[in-house]
N, C-alpha and C positions, 0 to 999 in steps of 0.2 A: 724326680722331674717336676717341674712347677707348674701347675695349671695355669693353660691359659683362659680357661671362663671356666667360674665356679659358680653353683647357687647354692647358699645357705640357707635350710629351713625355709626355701619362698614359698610365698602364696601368692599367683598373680590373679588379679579380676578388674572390674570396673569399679569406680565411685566408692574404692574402700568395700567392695560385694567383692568379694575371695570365688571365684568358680574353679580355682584347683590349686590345693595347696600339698604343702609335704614335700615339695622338692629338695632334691639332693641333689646338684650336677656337679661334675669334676670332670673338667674334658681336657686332654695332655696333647701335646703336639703328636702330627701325624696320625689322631684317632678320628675315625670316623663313630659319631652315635645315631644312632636313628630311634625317631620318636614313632611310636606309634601310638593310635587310641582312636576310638570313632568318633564321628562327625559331631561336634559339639562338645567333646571332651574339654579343650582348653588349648588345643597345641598351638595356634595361630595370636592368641592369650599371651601364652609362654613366649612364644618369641620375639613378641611385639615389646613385652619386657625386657627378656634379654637385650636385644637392640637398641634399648633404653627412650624408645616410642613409649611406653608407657611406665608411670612409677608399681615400685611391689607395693602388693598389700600387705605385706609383712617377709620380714628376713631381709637378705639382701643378693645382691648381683657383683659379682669380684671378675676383672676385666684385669690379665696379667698383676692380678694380685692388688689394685685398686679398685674401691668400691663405685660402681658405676654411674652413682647417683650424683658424685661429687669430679668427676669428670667431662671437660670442654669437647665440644662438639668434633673438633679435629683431630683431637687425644683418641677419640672414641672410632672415631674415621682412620684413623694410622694404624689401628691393632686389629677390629670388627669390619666383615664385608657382609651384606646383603643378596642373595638371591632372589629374588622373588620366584614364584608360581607360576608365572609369564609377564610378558611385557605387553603392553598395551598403551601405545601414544599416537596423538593424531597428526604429530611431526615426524618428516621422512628425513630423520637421523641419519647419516651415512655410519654405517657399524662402528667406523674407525675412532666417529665423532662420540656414539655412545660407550665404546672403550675407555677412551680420552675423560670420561665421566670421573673414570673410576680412578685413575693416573692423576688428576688433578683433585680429587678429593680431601686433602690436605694444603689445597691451596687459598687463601682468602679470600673473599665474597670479589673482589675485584682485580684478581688476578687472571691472567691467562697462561692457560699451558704452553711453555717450551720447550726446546727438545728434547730435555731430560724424559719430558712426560709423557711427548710424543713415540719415542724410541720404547719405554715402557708398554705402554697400549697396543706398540708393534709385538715387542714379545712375546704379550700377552698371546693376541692370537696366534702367532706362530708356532707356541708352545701346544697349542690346543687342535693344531692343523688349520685355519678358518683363514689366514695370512691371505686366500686369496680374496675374500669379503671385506676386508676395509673401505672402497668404494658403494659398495652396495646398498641401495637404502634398505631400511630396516622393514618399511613396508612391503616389500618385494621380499623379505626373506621368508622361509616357511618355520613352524614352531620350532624344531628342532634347532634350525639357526639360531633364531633368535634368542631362545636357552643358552646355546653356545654363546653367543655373544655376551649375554648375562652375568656366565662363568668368568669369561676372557676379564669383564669389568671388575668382578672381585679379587682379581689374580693380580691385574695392573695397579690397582689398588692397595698392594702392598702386604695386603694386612694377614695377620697370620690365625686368625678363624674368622672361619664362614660359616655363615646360620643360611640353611636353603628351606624354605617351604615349599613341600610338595616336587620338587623342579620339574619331575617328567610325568607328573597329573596328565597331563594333553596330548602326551608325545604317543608317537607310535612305538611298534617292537624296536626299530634299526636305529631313532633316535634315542629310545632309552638306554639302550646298549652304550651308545656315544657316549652319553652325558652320566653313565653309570663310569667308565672307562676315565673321562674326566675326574669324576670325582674322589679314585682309587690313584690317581695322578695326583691332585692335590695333598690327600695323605705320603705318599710317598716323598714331597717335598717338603716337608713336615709340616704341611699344614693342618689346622683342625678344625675340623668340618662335623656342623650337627645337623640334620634334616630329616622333616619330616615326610612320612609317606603311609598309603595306606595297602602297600604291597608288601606284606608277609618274608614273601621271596627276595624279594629286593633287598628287605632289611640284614636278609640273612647273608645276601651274597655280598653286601657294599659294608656292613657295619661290624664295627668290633665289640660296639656296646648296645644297646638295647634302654629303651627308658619306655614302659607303654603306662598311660593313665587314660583314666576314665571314671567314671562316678565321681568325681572333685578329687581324685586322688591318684596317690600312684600304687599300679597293682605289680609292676614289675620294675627291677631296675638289674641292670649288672650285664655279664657278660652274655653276648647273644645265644651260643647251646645252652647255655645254663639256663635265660629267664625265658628264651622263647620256646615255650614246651607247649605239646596240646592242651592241656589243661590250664594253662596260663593264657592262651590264646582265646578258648573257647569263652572263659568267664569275662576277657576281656571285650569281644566282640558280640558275645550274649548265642553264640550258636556254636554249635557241634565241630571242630577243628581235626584235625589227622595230620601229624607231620611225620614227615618218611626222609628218611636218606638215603640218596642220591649214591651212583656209584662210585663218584668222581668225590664221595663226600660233603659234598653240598646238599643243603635242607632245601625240602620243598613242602608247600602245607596246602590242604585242603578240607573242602568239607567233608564231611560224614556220615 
């Protein structure tokens, strides 16, 4: 199966200053990867890159088998979707309008969406349950929502990986469930989905692959039982870790 976002050998940083190098990625349809590493590691670095927000400081960035760096803005928009962390705008977007973002992302600086785009932006939310929020302003909506609607924009969008930073950082327990359920959906349609997060748990229950760096480097990569072990955990996060399973067979970790 062909990847659809590879990194070879990268090193991403600022101004040609490398803050984390050694990457390997290979992420295949319908896989979920989760990055972990602590605050200041480089994850938000790395994706800014992948996204091609910022050039590598070495190696390169492969986008459905195309080097990223020599790829048009549209190109880049038809294959890669964005998540962000949260939304935050001083415009009361009606949901449908900021859907409609992500549906019309391949369209040119002077273009307007029509129905094709419109009907897309529909499905989007529909598919995700939210179909009743299309009128809604966005500032009226609560985080969770507006997560959702986030997701809905990457889904209208077309594109077949999404890179999510952090998504449910803010959310509470019944939103993160949501937007975890979401993103086990996106896989399932084969999409491939990378994000990061600083929940152990989380990694374990939503990801297939596992990538955690830290100290400018990567300490673990591979399959999640496999790299996410207490001793992989503990050196990674610099304190004492316990990971236990669950009776249902799911990991849970904690300290010790």
């Amino acid at each position: 199966m062909t990847p659809l976002l590879q990194a070879r050998n990268l090193s991403v940083g600022h101004r040609g200053r490398a803050v984390l190098s050694g990457i390997e990625l290979s992420l295949e349809p319908g896989r979920v990867l989760c990055l972990l590493g602590p605050n200041g590691a480089g994850k938000t670095t790395l994706f800014r890159t992948l996204l091609g927000l910022l050039p590598p400081v070495a190696g390169a960035v492969l986008l459905e088998g195309h080097p990223l760096t020599r790829m048009p803005r549209t190109a880049i928009a038809s294959a890669l979707a964005h998540v962000p962390q949260s939304l935050s705008t001083p415009f009361a977007f009606r949901a449908l309008d900021l859907v409609l973002m992500g549906a019309s992302a391949q369209l040119g600086p002077l273009s307007r969406p029509g129905r094709a785009e419109t009907a897309r932006a529909f499905e989007a939310m529909e598919e995700l349950g939210i179909a009743g929020l299309t009128r809604e302003e966005i500032t009226h909506l609560s985080g969770g929502q507006r997560q959702m609607i986030l997701i809905a924009r990457a889904l209208a969008q077309g594109a077949r990986t999404v890179v999510m930073d952090e998504p449910t950082a803010s959310l509470d327990f019944a939103n993160r469930i949501r937007v975890g359920q979401a993103i086990r959906a996106l896989a399932g349609r084969g999409t491939a989905v990378i994000l990061s997060t600083h929940d152990p748990d989380q990694a374990a229950a939503l990801g297939d692959h596992a990538l955690l760096v830290g100290r400018g480097r990567v300490l673990g990569d591979g399959p999640v039982r496999e790299v996410m072990t207490a001793d992989c955990l503990s050196a990674l996060y610099e304190v004492p870790v316990k990971r236990e399973t669950l009776s249902g067979g799911g990991l849970h970790f904690r300290g010790r």
